[in-house]
C-alpha positions in Angstrom: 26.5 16.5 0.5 24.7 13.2 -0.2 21.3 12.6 -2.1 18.1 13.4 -0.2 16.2 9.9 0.4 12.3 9.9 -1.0 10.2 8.7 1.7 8.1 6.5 -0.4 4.9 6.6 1.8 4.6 10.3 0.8 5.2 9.4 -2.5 2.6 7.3 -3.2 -0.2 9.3 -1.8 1.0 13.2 -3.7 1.0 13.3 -7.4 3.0 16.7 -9.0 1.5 18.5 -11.5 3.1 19.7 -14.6 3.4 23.4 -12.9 5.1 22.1 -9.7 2.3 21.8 -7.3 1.6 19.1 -5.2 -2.0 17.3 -5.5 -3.4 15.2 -2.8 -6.6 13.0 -2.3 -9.0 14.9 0.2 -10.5 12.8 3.6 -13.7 11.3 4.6 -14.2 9.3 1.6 -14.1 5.9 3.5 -17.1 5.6 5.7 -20.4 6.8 6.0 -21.1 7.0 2.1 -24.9 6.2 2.0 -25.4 9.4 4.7 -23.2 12.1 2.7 -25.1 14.0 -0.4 -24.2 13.1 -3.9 -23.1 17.2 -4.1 -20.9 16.0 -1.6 -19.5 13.0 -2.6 -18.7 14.7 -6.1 -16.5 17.0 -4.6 -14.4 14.5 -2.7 -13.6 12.6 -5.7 -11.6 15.5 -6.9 -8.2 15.9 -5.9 -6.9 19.0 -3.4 -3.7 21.0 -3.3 -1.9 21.5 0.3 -2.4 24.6 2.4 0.2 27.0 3.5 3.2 25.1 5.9 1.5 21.7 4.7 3.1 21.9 1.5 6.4 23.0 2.7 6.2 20.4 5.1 5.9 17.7 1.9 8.0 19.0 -0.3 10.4 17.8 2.0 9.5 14.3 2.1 9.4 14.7 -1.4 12.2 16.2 -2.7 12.4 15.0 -6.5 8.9 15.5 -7.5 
């Protein structure tokens, strides 16, 4: 069996931690700033593991991370 192609759009938006899990950026950090609390926009600046399927569903997109 061949080698499993990266698809590299995946791969620029996870980033793999030392353990194994997968890290994303989390949404709603585009628009809108000035109306969101500072409470809130604190915790969008941190970064967010996937959910259940989710990260099953990446890992295959990403297969050498």
């Amino acid at each position: 069996m061949g080698k499993m192609k990266t698809k590299k759009a995946a791969a620029k938006r996870v980033k793999v931690t030392g353990s194994g899990r997968l890290l994303r950026r989390r949404r709603m950090r585009n628009k809108h700033m000035s109306q969101k609390t500072a409470k809130r926009k604190r915790r969008l600046k941190l970064l967010d593991d996937f959910k259940g399927k989710e990260e099953k569903k990446v890992r295959r997109l990403v297969p050498y991370a």
